[in-house]
C-alpha positions in Angstrom: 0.0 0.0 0.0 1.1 3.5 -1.0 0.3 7.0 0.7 -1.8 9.0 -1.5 -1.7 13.1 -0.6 -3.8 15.1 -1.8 -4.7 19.4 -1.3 -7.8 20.8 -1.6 -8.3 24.6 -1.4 -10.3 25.5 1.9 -12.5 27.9 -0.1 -13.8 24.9 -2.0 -14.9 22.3 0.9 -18.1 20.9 1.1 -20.4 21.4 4.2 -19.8 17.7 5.1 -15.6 18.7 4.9 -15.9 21.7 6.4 -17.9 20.0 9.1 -15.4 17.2 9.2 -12.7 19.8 9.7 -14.6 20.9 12.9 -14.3 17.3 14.2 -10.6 18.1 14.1 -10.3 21.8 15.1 -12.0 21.5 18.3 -9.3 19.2 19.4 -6.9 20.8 21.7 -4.0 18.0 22.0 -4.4 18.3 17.9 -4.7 22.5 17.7 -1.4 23.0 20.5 0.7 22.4 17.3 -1.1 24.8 14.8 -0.7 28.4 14.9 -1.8 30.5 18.1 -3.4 26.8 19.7 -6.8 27.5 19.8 -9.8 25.4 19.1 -12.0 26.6 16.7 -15.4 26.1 16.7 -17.8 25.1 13.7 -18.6 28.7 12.8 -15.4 29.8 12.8 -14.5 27.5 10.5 -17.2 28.4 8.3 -16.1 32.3 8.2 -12.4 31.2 7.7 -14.1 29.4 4.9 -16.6 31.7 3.3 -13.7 34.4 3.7 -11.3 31.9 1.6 -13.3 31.5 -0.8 -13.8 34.6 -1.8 -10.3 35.3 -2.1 -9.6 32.3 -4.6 -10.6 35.0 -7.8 -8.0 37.7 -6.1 -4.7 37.9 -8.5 -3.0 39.3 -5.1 -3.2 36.6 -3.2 0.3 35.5 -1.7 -0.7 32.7 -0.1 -3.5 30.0 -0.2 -4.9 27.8 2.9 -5.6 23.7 1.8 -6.5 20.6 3.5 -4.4 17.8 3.5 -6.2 14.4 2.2 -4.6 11.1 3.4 -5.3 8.1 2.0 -4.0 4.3 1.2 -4.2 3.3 -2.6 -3.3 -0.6 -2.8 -0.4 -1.3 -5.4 0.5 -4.1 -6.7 
């Protein structure tokens, strides 16, 4: 089995991935090791969202915030 990484822009999740995401966020032993440490809560996430996705058009734009996707492919 191989690792399979994938990156999806946050302004494009899905309510069931951004709600997914919450699962994560609102983890403190997870959030100590990303950014300020913490939590976020579902509407929070939603804002970041919303606010990302509005930015995906912007030619400005330095940077760009993705989800990382993790999953096992079987190879033979």
């Amino acid at each position: 089995m191989e690792d399979i990484i994938k990156l999806k822009p946050i302004g494009k999740l899905t309510e069931l991935e951004i709600i997914e995401l919450s699962e994560i966020t609102k983890k403190k032993d997870i959030m100590k090791h990303i950014g300020s440490g913490e939590t976020w809560s579902l509407d929070k996430i939603r804002s970041f969202v919303k606010d990302e996705s509005k930015d995906l058009n912007k030619k400005y734009k330095k940077y760009w915030s993705f989800c990382i996707y993790l999953s096992r492919k079987i190879t033979i």
